[in-house]
C-alpha positions in Angstrom: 58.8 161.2 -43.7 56.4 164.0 -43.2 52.4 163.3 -43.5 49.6 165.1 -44.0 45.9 163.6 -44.3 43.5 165.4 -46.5 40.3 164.6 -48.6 40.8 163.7 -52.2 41.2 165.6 -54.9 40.5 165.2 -58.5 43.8 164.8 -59.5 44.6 162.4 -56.7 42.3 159.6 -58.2 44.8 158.1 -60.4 47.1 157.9 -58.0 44.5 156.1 -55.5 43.5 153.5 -58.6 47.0 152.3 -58.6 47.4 151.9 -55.1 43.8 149.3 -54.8 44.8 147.8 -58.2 47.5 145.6 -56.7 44.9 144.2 -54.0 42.2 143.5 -57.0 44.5 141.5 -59.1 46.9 139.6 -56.5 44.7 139.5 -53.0 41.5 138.2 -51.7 41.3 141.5 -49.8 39.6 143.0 -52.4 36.5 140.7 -53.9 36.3 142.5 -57.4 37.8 140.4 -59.6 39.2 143.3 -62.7 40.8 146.5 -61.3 37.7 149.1 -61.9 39.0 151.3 -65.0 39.3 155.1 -64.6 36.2 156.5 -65.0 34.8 153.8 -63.3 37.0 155.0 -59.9 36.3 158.1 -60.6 32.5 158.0 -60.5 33.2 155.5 -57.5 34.9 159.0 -55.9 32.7 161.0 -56.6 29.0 159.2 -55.7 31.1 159.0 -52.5 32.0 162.2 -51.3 28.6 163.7 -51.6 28.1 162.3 -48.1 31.1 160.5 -46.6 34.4 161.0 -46.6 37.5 160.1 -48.7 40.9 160.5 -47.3 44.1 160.1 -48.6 47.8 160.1 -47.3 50.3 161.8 -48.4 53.7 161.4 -47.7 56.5 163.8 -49.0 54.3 164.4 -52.0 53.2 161.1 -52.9 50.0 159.5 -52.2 50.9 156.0 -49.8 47.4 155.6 -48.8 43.4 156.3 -48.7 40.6 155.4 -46.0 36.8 155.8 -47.1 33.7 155.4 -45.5 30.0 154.2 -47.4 26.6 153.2 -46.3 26.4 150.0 -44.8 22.7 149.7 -46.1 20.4 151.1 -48.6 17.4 151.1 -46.0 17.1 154.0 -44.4 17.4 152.7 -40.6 20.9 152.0 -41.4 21.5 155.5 -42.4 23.7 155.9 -38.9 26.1 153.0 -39.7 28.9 153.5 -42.3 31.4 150.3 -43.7 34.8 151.7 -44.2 37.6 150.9 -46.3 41.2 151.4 -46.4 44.1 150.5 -48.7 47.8 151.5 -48.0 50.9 151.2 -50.7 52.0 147.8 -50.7 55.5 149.0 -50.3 54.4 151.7 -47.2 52.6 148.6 -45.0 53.8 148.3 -41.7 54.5 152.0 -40.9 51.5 153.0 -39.0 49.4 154.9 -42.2 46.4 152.9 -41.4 46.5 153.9 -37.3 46.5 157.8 -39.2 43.9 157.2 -41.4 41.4 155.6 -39.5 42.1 157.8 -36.8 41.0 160.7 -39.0 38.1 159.1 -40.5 36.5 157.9 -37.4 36.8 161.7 -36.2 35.5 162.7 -39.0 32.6 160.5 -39.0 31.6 161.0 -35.6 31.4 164.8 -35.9 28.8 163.5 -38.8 27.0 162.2 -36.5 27.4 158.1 -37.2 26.8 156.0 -34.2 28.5 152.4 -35.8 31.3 151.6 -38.1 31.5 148.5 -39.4 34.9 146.6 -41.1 35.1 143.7 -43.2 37.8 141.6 -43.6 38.8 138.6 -45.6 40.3 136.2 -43.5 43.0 135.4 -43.2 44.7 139.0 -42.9 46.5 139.4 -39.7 47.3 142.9 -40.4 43.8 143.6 -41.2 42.7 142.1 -38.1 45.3 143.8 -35.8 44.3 147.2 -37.0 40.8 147.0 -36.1 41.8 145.6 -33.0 44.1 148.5 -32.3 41.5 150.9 -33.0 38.8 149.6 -30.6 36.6 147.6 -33.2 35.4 144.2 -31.8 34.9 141.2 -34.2 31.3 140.4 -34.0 30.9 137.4 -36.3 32.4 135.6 -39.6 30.9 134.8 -42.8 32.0 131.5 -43.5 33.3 131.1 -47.1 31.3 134.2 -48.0 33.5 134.8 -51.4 35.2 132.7 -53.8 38.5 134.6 -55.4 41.9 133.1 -57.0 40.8 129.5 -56.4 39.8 129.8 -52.9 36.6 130.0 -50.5 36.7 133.3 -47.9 35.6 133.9 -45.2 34.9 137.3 -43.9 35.4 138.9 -40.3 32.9 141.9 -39.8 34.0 144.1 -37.1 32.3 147.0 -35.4 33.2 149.9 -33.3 30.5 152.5 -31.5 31.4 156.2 -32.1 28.7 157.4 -30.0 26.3 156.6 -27.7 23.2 155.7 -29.2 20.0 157.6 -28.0 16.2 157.5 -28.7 14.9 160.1 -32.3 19.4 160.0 -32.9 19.4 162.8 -35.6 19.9 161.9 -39.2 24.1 162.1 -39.8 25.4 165.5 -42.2 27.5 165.4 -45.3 31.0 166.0 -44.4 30.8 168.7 -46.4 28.5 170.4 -43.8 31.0 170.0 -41.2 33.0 173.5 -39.8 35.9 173.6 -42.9 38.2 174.6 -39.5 36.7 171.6 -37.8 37.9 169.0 -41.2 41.0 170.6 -41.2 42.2 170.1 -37.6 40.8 166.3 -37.2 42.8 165.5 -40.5 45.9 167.6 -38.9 45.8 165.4 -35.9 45.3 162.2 -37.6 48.9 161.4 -37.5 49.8 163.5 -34.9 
């Protein structure tokens, strides 16, 4: 199976809806409740990419998977931690897609100039939990029964991982978009690599 990680595309979204539908209407790993419709993913997409970025997987032309990063707070001395998120084809789990993708967004975000990432996690998901692990995140604390989704209390894992070192006057983080296009291009081409 060849892969390639890129950002999204317009015409990708659809493709990305229908792979965190599944987790919305059958999981707790996504707290929404209704799959978001359409437009609703769309302008998800695009209020996101004005500063982070959105990733997806591609695998012999189809789309298996996406990673995204957000702000983890709306007050501006959390402007150098980002929450990320990631969803992979239920039928593609297992295979190493998350490894690639948060690979390449934790490049990515570091050239950005983010000092934290942060993951949440309902618990229980051992796979969850074993790819943060993998990727250096620690788990710093649990929200005990911090949701309530298909007839069950949740708790929820947070786990954080330090990109850089953090330093007195840090400089506020860029847009992706501001980053080298050369620079994008080889961090996604050694995501999987």
């Amino acid at each position: 199976m060849s892969r390639q990680i890129r950002m999204i595309q317009p015409a990708d979204i659809p493709a990305v809806r229908e792979i965190y539908a599944p987790y919305v209407a059958g999981t707790t790993v996504s707290f929404e409740y209704q799959p978001p419709t359409l437009e609703e993913f769309t302008a998800r997409v695009e209020r996101t990419v004005k500063q982070y970025p959105w990733l997806v997987c591609e695998a012999d032309g189809e789309i298996v998977g996406y990673a995204y990063a957000g702000a983890l707070g709306v007050r501006k001395a959390y402007q150098w931690s980002v929450e990320l998120s990631i969803y992979v084809r239920q039928d593609q789990r297992g295979q190493g897609l998350g490894r690639c993708l948060y690979r390449t967004l934790l490049g990515l975000l570091t050239e950005q100039g983010y000092t934290g990432a942060y993951g949440s996690v309902t618990q229980p998901n051992p796979a969850s939990d074993r790819l943060h692990r993998e990727m250096g995140f620690e788990l710093v604390g649990v929200w005990k029964d911090a949701g309530y989704k298909l007839g069950t209390w949740r708790d929820v894992g947070w786990y954080e991982k330090f990109l850089r070192p953090r330093v007195e006057n840090p400089p506020e983080p860029v847009s992706w978009r501001l980053l080298p296009p050369e620079l994008v291009q080889e961090i996604c081409e050694k995501g999987c690599g």
